[in-house]
N, C-alpha and C positions, 0 to 999 in steps of 0.2 A: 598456572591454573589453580582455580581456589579448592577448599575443601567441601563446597557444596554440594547437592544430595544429585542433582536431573543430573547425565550424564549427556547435556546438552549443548551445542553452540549457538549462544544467542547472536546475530550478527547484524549489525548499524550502520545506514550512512548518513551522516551528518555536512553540514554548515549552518552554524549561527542558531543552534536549538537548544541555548542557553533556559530559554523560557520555557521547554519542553521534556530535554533530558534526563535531569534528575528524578522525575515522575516516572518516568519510566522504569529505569533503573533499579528503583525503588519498590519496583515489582517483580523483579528479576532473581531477588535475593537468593532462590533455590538451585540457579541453573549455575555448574562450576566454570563455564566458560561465558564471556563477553568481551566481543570485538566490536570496536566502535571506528569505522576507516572514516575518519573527517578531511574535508578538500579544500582545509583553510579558511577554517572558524576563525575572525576579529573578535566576539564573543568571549564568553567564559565555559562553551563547552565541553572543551580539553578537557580543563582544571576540573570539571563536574563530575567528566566520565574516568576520571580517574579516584577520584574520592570515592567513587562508588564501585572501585576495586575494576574496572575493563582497562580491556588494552588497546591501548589507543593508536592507530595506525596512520601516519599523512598520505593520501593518495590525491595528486591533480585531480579533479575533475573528469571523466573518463565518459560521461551519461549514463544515464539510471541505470541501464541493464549492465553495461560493460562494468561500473562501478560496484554494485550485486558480488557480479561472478567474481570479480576480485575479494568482496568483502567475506563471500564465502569460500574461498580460495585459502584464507587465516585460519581459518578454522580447523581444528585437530578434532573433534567428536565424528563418529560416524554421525550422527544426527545433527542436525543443524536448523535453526528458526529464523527467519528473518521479520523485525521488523521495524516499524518506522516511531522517529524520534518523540512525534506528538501520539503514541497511544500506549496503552496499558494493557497486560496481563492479567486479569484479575486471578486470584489465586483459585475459584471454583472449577478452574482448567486443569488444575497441576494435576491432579487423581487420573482424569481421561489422556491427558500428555501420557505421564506413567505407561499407564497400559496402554496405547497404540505402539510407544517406543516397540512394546514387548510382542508384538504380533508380527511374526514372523511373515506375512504376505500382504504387506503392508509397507507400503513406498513413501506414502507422503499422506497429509492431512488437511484439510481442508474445514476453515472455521468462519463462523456468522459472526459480522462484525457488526456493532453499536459505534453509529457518529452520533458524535453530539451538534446539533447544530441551534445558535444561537439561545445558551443555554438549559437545553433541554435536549437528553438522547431520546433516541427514535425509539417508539415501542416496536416490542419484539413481535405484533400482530402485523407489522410490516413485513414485505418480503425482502429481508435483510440480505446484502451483499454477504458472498461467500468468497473467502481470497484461501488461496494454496501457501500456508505460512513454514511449516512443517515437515521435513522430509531427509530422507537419507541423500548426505551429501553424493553420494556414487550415482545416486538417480536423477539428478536434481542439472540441469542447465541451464542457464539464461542466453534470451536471443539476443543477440548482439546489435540484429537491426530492426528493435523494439526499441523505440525514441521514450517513450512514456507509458503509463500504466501496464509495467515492466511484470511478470510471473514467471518464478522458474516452469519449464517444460519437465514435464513428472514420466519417467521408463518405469510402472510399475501400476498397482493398486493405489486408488486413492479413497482416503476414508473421512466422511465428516463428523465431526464434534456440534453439536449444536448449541453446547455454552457459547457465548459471543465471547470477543475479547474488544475492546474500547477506543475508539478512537474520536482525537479532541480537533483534526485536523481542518474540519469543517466549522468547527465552533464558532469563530470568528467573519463577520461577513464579508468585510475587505478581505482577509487573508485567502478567503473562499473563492473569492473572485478573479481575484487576482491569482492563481492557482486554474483556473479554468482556462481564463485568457491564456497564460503560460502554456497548460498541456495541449490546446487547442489547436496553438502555436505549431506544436513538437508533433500532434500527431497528423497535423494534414501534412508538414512535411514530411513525416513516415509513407502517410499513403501516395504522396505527389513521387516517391522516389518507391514507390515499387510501383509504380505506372499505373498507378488509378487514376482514373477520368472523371472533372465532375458533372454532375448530373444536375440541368433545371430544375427536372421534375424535385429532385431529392431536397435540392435546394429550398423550392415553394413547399414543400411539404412535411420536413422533418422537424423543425423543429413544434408544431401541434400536434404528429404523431408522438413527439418524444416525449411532449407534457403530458398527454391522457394515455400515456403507458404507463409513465410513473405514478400518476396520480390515481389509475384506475385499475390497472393490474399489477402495479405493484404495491398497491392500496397506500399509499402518502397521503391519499385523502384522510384516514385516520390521524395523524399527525398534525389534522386541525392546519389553520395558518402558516404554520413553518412547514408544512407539506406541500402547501401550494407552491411558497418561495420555493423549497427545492426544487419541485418538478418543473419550475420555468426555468430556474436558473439552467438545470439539466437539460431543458429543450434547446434552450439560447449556446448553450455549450455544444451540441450536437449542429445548430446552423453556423456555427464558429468556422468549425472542421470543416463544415460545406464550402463555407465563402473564401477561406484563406487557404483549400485547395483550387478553387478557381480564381487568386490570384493569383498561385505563381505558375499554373498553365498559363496566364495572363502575360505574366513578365516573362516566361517560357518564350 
């Protein structure tokens, strides 16, 4: 463990975020603990996340959540953060970090994140996603049979930060898409295997309900053009889930 100031565990799951790691890291510099559990990087991750002082741990493949609660399983800090390869910490957090550590009825934290998408992040006039990054490991569990957009479950108070912290993971359009089509994938399987049924109706209907929510109540119309693309891509990723739960009641 280094000699640095947060008395925190930063904790990472990697493959192949050569192109992303270092960035990261690089923002890290205050927290004394960094685990990075990689599932057999061909990359230069390893070699990256070790230059940058973390500890680096091989774990198979396990799936997002199982893989998580391993990663934060390394971890020696009562407090622990989890985050992902392609985003950043900006340092206007570290002050609000500090002090929530230090409040004593306070479990976990919860922060507004900035995607960047398609060279330009999202204004903060948007209604910015909020993810649970933060928390006392003792509080802190991940569900096992959560295939995809995995969150530890939080036993306690949870408190929001309103600085954002940064992420690049959208940036790219292929990589975005191809990232949709994937969780799309993993979460009608989740729902087709806790016995959800699918619905026509929901089918004909969601994905234009899903665009003019984003677009209108969650105001991406601000966002100008790249707000439009999100909120369809967002729709189209919602009829995703629809159609490839009623395939495999199909092949069911």
């Amino acid at each position: 463990m280094s000699q640095a100031s947060l008395p925190i565990s930063i904790f990472i799951i990697t493959k192949n975020e050569a192109q992303n790691i270092g960035r990261l890291l690089s923002s890290l510099k205050e927290f004394n603990e960094i685990i990075v559990v990689d599932s057999g990087s061909t990359d230069e991750t390893v070699s990256i996340a070790k230059q940058h002082g973390a500890t680096v741990i091989h774990q198979d493949w396990l799936g997002y959540s199982k893989q998580k609660q391993f990663a934060m399983e390394q971890c020696n800090n009562p407090w622990v953060m989890n985050l992902d390869a392609d985003e950043v910490l900006p340092k206007a957090l570290y002050n609000a970090i500090v002090q929530s550590i230090k409040e004593p009825t306070i479990h976990a934290v919860r922060f507004l994140r900035i995607d960047y998408f398609m060279d330009k992040p999202m204004p903060k006039s948007l209604s910015l996603p909020k993810n649970i990054r933060l928390y006392r490991k003792e509080s802190a569990q991940f569900d096992n049979q959560c295939l995809v957009h995995e969150s530890a479950s939080i036993a306690g108070k949870t408190k929001l930060i309103k600085t954002p912290f940064i992420h690049y993971g959208y940036n790219d359009l292929k990589i975005f898409t191809d990232k949709l089509n994937h969780y799309s994938s993993l979460k009608a399987l989740e729902k087709f295997k806790r016995g959800k049924k699918p619905s026509f109706l929901k089918i004909l209907l969601i994905l234009p309900f899903e665009f003019l929510r984003k677009l209108i109540l969650q105001r991406y119309v601000l966002f100008g053009w790249r707000g439009c693309i999100l909120a369809a891509l967002n729709g189209n990723y919602a009829f995703m889930k629809e159609i490839k739960l009623l395939q495999l009641h199909l092949k069911k």
